[in-house]
C-alpha positions in Angstrom: 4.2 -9.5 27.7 4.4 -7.1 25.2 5.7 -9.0 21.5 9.2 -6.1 21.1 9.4 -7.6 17.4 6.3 -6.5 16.2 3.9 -3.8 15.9 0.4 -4.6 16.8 -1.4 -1.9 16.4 0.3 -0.9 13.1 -0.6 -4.7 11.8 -4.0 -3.6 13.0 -4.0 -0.1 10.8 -2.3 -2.1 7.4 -5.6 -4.0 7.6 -7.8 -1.0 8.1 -5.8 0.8 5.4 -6.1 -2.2 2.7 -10.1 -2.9 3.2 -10.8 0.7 3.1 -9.3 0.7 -0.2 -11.2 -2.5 -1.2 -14.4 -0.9 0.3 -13.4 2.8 -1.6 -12.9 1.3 -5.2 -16.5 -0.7 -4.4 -18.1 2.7 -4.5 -16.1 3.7 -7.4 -17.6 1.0 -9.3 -20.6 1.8 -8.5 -20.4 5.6 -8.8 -21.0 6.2 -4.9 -18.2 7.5 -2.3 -17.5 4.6 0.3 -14.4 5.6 2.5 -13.8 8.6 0.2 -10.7 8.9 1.1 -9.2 6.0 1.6 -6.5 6.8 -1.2 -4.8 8.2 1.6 -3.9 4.8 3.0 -1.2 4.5 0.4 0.4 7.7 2.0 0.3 5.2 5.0 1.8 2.4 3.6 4.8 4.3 2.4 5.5 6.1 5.6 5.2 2.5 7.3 7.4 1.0 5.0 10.1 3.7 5.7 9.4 3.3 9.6 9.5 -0.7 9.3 12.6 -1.0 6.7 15.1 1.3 8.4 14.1 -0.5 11.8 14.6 -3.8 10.2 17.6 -3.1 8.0 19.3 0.1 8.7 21.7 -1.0 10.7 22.6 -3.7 8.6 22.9 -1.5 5.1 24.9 0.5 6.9 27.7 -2.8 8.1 27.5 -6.7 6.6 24.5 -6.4 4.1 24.6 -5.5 0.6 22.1 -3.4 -1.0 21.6 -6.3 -3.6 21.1 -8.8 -0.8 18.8 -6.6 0.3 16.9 -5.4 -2.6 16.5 -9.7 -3.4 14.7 -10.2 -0.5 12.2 -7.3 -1.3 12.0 -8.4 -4.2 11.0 -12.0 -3.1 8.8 -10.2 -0.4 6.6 -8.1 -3.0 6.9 -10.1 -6.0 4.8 -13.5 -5.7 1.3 -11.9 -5.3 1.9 -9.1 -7.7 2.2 -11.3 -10.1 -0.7 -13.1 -9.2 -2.9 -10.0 -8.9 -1.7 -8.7 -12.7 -2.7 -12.3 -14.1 -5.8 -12.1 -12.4 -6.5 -8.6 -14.0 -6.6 -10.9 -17.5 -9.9 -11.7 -16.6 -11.1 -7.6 -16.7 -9.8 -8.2 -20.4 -11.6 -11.4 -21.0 -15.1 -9.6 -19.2 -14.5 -6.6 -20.9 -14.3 -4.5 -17.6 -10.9 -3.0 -18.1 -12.0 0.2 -19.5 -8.2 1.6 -21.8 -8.6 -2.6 -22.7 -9.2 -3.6 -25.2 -10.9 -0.6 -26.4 -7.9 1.8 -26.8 -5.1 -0.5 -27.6 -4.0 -3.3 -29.8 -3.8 -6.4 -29.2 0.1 -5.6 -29.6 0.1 -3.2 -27.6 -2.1 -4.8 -24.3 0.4 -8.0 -24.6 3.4 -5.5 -24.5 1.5 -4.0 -21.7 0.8 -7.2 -19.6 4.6 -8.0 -20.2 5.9 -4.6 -18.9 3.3 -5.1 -15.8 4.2 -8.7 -15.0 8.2 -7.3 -14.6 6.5 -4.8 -12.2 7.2 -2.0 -14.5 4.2 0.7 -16.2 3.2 0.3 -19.5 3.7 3.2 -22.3 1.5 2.3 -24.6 -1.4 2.4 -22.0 -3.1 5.9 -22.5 -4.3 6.0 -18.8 -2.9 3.7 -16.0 0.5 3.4 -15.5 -0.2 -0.9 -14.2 -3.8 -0.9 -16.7 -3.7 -5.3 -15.7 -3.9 -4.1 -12.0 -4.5 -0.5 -11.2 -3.2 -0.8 -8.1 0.2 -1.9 -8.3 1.5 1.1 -9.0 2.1 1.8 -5.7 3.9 -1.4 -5.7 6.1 -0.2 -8.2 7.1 2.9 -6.4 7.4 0.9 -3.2 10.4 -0.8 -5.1 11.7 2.1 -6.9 12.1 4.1 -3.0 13.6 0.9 -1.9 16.5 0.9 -4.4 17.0 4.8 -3.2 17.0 3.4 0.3 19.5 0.9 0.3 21.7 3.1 -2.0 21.5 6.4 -0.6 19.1 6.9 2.7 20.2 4.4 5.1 23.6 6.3 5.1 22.3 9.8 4.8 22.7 11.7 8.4 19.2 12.9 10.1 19.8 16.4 8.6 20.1 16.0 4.8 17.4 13.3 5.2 15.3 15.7 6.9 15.7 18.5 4.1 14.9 16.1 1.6 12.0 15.0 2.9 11.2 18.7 3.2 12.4 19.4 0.0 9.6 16.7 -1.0 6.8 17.6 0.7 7.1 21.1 0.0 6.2 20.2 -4.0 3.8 17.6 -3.0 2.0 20.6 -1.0 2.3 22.3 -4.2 0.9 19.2 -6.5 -2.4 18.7 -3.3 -3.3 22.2 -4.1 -2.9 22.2 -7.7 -4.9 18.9 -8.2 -7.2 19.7 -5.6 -6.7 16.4 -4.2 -3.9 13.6 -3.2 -5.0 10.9 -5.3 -2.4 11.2 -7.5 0.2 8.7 -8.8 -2.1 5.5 -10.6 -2.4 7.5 -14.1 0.2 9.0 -16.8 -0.8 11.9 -16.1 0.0 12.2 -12.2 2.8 9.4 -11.7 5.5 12.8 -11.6 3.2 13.4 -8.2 2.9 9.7 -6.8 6.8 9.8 -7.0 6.7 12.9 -4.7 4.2 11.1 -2.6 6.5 8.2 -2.3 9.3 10.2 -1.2 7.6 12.3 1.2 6.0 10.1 3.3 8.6 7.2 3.1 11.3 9.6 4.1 9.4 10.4 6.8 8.7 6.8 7.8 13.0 6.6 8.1 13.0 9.9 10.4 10.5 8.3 12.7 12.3 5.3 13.1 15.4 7.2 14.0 13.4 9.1 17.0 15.1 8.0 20.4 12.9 4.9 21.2 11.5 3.9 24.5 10.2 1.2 25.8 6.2 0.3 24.5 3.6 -0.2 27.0 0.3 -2.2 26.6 -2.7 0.2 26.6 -6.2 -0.3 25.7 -5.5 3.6 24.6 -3.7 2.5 21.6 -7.4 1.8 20.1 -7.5 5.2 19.8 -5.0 6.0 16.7 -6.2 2.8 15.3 -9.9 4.4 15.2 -8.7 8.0 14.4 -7.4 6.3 11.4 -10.5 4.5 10.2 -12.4 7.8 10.9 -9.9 10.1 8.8 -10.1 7.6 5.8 -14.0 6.9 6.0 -14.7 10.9 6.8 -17.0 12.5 4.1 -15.6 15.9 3.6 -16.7 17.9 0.8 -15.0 17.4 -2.1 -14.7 21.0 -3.2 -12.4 21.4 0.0 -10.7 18.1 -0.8 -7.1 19.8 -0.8 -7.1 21.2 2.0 -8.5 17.8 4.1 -5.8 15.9 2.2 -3.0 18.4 3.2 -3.9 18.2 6.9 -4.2 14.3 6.7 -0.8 13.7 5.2 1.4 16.2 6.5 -0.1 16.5 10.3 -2.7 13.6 10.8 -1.0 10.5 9.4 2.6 11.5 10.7 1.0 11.7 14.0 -1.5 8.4 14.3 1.6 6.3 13.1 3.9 7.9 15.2 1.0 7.4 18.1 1.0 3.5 17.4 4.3 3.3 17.5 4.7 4.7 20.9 1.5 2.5 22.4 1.2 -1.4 22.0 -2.1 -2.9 21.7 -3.2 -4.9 24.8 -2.3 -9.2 24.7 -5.6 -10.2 24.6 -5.7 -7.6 20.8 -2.2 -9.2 19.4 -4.2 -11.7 17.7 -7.1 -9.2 15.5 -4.0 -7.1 15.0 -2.0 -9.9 13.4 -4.5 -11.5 11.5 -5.3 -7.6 9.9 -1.3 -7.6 9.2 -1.1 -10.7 7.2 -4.2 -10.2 5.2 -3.3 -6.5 4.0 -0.4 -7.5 1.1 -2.5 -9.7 -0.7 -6.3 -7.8 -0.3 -4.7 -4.6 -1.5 -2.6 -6.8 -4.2 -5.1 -8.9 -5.6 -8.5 -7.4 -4.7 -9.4 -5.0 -7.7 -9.3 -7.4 -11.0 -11.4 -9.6 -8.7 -13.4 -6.9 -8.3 -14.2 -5.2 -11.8 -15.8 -9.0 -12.8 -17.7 -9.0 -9.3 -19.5 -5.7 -9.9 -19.9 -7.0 -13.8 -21.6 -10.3 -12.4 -23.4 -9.4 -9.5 -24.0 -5.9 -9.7 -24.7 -4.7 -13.1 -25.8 -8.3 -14.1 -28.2 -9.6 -11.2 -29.0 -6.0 -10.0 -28.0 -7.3 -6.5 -28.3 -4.2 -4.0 -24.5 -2.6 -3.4 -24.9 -3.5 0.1 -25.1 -7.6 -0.4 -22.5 -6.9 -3.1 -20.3 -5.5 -0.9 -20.4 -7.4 1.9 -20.4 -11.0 -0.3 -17.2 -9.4 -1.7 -15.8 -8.2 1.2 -16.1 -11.5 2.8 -14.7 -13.6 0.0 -11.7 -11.4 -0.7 -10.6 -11.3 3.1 -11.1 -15.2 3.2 -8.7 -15.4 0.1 -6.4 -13.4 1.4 -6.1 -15.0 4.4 -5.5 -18.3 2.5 -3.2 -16.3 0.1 -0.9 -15.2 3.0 -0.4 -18.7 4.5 -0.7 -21.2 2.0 0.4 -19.6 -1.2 2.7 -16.4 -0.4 4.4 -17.2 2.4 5.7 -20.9 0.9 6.9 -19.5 -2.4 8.8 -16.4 -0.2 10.6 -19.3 2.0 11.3 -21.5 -1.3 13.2 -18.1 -3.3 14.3 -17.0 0.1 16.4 -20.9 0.3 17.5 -21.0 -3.5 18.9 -17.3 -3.0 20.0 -18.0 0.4 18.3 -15.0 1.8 16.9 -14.4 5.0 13.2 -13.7 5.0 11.9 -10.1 5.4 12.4 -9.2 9.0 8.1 -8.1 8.9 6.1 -8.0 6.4 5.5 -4.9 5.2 2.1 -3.5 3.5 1.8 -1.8 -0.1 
């Protein structure tokens, strides 16, 4: 029997999503293109989150809970292993791996960054990342930021005006693709104006899909199929001098259209399991995985001259190990103990970066 409260196959894409991004910022560090663009799984996440939260708590926002209520317990759900992945990114400090630190900042000024990124805000006096402790919580950040909008404004806004703003969003994110070339855009100073557009887009989106008459999901071994389309569009080596026009297809055609695939088809029984255990590793790979990282590639990489391929896969293994442990034995305590002192109810799924 098919589980109605939760979505296998999308478990199963918030893993694919968060190891391609471990596997892409591998090759970064070593100057090769691995899942080139697997920066697009953060379009993902944000459409999934929009899907999954106005599912969860729409109804709710919109009758007995209270946008604070509510905004606690996403707190509570994002917060414990964000601050663990920015204290981890101390050790890129101490190994001289963070790149802006300590070379282009004080000592004032990285402690007064670390501070502003352990209360999940950017730091100004970082030249280049907006989260330089751990690039990739910026995405985190916005996650929160679109969830204040949501509980204040879009769970009550009709079908219509939600539609035109999501529109109204995409349109200039069309506009930012082609300008940049690209849609890896929000984890610097210089392009955080565009990851808010990409937020905005794509989680907007996520709340129109969840308000699509529903129907009744069927097991299918054909609900493989958006799970691998989505592998294959992140993993895909197009040129690079075409990039914008790839990225334009993928987030305003392809990704709309593999979620909304997987949320129509259920994975078969015998799957549930894969697809869960990809589901509660995703949160903590994608939040704690790239400090980690940056010493890795200094130890075993650049220091031992190991070839990229043992690297990766003696990473790879570790870090999905860890997050597995991280998800049952560290995150998911801490969430029930705030959850009980602020007499909250736990998030109704968990819900990727």
């Amino acid at each position: 029997m098919t589980d109605r409260k939760r979505y296998h196959g999308l478990d199963a894409m918030r893993g694919i999503a968060a190891l391609s991004v471990v596997v892409f910022h591998i090759g970064n560090g070593a100057h090769q293109r691995l899942f080139p663009h697997a920066y697009l799984a953060v379009d993902f996440f944000f459409m999934l989150s929009g899907f999954v939260l106005a599912k969860a708590y729409e109804p709710r926002l919109r009758n007995s809970l209270s946008a604070t209520r509510f905004l606690g317990a996403r707190f509570i759900r994002l917060y414990p292993l964000f601050a663990l992945g920015v204290l981890l990114g101390i050790a890129r400090v101490v190994s001289r791996t963070m790149g802006s630190l300590p070379h282009s900042m004080t000592p004032v000024e990285a402690l007064f960054a670390f501070t502003m990124n352990a209360l999940m805000l950017p730091a100004p006096t970082s030249p280049t990342l907006l989260f330089p402790f751990n690039a990739p919580a910026w995405s985190l950040f916005l996650e929160i930021v679109i969830n204040i909008g949501f509980a204040a404004l879009f769970c009550r806004m009709a079908s219509r005006f939600l539609a035109m703003s999501c529109l109204g969003a995409g349109g200039l994110l069309a506009f930012a693709i082609l300008r940049q070339g690209h849609n890896d855009l929000g984890a610097i100073w210089s392009t955080a104006g565009f990851g808010l557009l990409r937020v905005c887009f794509a989680f907007l989106l996520g709340i129109l899909l969840a308000r699509l008459p529903g129907r009744v999901r069927k097991s299918s071994p054909m609900a493989l199929l958006p799970i691998i389309g989505f592998a294959l569009l992140l993993a895909f080596p197009w040129p690079p001098a075409f990039g914008e026009m790839y990225d334009l297809v993928a987030v305003f055609v392809l990704l709309p259209a593999l979620l909304w695939l997987s949320m129509r088809i259920e994975l078969p029984e015998i799957l549930h399991g894969a697809g869960a255990a990809l589901g509660d590793i995703s949160y903590p790979l994608y939040a704690i995985h790239f400090p980690l990282l940056q010493v890795f590639l200094l130890v075993f990489f650049r220091g031992l001259h190991l070839p990229l391929w043992l690297v990766s896969l003696l990473f790879l293994a570790g870090i999905v190990w860890l997050s597995w442990y991280l998800a049952h034995r560290f995150d998911a305590p801490i969430r029930r103990w705030l959850s009980g002192r602020a007499r909250l109810r736990p998030a109704a799924m968990p819900v990727g970066p």
